[in-house]
C-alpha positions in Angstrom: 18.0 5.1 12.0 15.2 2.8 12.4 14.5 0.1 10.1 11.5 -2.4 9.1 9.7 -4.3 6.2 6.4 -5.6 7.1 6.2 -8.5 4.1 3.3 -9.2 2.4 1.2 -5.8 3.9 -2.1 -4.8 2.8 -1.8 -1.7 1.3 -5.7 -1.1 -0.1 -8.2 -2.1 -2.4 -8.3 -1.8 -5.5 -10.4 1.3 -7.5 -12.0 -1.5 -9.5 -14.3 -3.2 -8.4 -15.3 -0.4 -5.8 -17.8 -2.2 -4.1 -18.0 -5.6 -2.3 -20.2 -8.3 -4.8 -20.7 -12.0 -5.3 -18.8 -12.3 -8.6 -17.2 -15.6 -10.5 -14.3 -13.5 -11.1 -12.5 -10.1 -12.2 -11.2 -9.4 -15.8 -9.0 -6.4 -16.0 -8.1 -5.0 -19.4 -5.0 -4.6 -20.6 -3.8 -1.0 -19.9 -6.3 -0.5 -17.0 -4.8 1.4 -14.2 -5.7 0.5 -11.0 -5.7 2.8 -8.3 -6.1 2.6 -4.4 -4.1 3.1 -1.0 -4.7 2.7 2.8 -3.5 4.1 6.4 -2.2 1.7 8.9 -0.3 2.1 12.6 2.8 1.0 13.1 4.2 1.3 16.7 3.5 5.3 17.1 3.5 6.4 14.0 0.5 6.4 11.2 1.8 5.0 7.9 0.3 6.4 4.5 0.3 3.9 1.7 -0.6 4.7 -1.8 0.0 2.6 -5.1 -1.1 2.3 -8.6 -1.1 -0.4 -10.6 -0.8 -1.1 -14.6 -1.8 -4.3 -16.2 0.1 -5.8 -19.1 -2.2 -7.7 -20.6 -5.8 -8.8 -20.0 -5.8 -10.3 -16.8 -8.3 -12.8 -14.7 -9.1 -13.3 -11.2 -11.4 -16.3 -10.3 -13.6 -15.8 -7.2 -16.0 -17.5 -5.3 -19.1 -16.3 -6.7 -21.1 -17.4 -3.2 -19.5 -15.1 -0.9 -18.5 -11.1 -1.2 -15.4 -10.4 -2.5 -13.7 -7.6 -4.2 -9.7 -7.0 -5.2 -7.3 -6.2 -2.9 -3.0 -4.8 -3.6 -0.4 -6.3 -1.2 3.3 -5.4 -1.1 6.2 -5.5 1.2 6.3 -2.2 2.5 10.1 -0.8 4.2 9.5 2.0 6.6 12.8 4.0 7.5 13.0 6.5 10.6 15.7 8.9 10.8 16.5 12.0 12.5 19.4 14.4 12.1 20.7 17.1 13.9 21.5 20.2 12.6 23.9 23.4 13.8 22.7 26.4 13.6 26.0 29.2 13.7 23.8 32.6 13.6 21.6 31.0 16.8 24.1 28.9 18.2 21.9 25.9 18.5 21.3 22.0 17.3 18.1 21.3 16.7 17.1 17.5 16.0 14.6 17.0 12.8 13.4 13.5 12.6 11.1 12.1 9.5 10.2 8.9 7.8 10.8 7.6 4.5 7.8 4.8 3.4 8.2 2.7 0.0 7.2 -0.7 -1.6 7.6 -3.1 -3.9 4.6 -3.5 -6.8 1.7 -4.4 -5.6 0.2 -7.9 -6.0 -3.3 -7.9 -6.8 -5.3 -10.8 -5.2 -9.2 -11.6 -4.5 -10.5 -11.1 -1.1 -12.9 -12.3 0.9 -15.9 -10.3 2.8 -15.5 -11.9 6.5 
């Protein structure tokens, strides 16, 4: 079994606001979902990330309102490889089956800068 948490990973942008703009700052309702998810490479495999996220309460990001930005979800993301082998009697044969198990903490939801 293989093992790893890549801290503080970016796992997507958020659903809202969808596009890149030069905004003060980003009120999300209380209730709002928000939405998103990503694909990233790690050593030789392709990793799949999806999250959704539930505000509380009515909630503000400031932002720089001279330069791009839109919100972005980070988490720490554990990635588990396994494999296992398994008999079978009736063909007289082991065959190995190896997989991946992905989770990750709740997001944090941040501003993020166009570069």
């Amino acid at each position: 079994m293989n093992r790893v948490i890549l801290k503080n990973k970016f796992i997507g942008y958020t659903s809202y606001p969808n596009v890149w703009s030069k905004a003060a700052g980003y009120t999300i309702s209380g209730g709002r979902n928000l939405t998103g998810g990503t694909s990233f490479n790690w050593k030789t495999m392709t990793v799949n990330v999806s999250f959704s996220y539930t505000t509380s309460g009515t909630t503000h990001f400031k932002a720089k309102s001279k330069r791009a930005s839109r919100l972005q979800a980070r988490a720490n993301v554990k990635i588990i490889k396994w494999k296992q082998k398994i008999f079978f009697p009736s063909l007289h044969k082991i065959k190995t089956v190896r997989g991946k198990n992905i989770t990750h903490t709740t997001p944090t939801i941040s501003v993020i800068y166009k570069k």
